[in-house]
N, C-alpha and C positions, 0 to 999 in steps of 0.2 A: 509524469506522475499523475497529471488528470485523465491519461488513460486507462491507467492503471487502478485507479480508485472508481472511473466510472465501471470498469468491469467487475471491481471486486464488490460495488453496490449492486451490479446487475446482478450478480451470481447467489447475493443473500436476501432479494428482494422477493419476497412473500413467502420465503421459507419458514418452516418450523425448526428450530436448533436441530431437536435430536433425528427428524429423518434428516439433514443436513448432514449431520455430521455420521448416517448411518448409510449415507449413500455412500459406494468406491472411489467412483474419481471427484465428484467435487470437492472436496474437504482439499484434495491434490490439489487440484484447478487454482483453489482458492491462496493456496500459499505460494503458488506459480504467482498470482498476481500482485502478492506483495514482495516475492522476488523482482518485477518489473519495476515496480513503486521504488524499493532499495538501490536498483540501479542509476535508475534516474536521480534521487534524492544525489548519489555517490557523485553526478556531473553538476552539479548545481555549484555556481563560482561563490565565492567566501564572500561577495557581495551582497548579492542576495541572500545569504544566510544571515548575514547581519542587520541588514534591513530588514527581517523577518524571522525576529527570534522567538516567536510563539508555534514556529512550526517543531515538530519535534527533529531536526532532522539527524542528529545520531542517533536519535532511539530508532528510526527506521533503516537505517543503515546496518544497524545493530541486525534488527529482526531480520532484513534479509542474507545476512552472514550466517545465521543461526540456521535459517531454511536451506541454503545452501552448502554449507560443511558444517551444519552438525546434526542431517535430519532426523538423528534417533531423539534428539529433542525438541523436535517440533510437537507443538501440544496444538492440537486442532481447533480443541474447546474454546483457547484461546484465541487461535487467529478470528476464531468464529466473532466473540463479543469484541475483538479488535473494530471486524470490520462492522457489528452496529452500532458498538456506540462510539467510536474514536474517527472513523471513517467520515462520516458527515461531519463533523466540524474541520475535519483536516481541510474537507474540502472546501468548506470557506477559508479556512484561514492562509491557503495556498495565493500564492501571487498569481496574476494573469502571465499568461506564458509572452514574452517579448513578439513583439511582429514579426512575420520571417526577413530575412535578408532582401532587400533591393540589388538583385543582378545586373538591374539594365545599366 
């Protein structure tokens, strides 16, 4: 999910909404990466979702079901002020991601 949110910031940072959203493929790009965000959100253990009930996480689950089998209603305009005003506090409110695994 933080890489997904760090892209979907890169992609809306110092843009203007409407050539944003009047350019072809970004407005694309951009729902591609809260499709990533939605998947990840979908493996996240019932633990962590309880320990962390301020994150919205079936609202994002939601959205990337919506992007993914239903995109005659994906509303751009939407993802767009998703990703500036809901995006930066997600990303605080996001847990740190666990250590990786110890192999040795």
């Amino acid at each position: 999910m933080i890489e997904a949110i760090a892209l979907i910031e890169k992609i809306v940072d110092g843009e203007v909404r409407e050539a944003f959203l009047g350019d072809k493929a970004k407005p694309h790009a951009l729902a591609m990466f809260f499709v990533m965000m939605g998947e990840a959100a979908n493996k996240v253990g019932a633990g962590v979702r309880m320990a962390h009930p301020d994150v919205p996480w079936q609202r994002i689950a939601k959205l990337r079901h919506i992007i993914a089998h239903e995109y005659r209603r994906i509303d751009h305009g939407e993802l767009w002020e998703i990703a500036i005003n809901d995006i930066p506090r997600l990303a605080i409110d996001l847990p740190a991601p666990p250590p990786p695994e110890d192999f040795d």
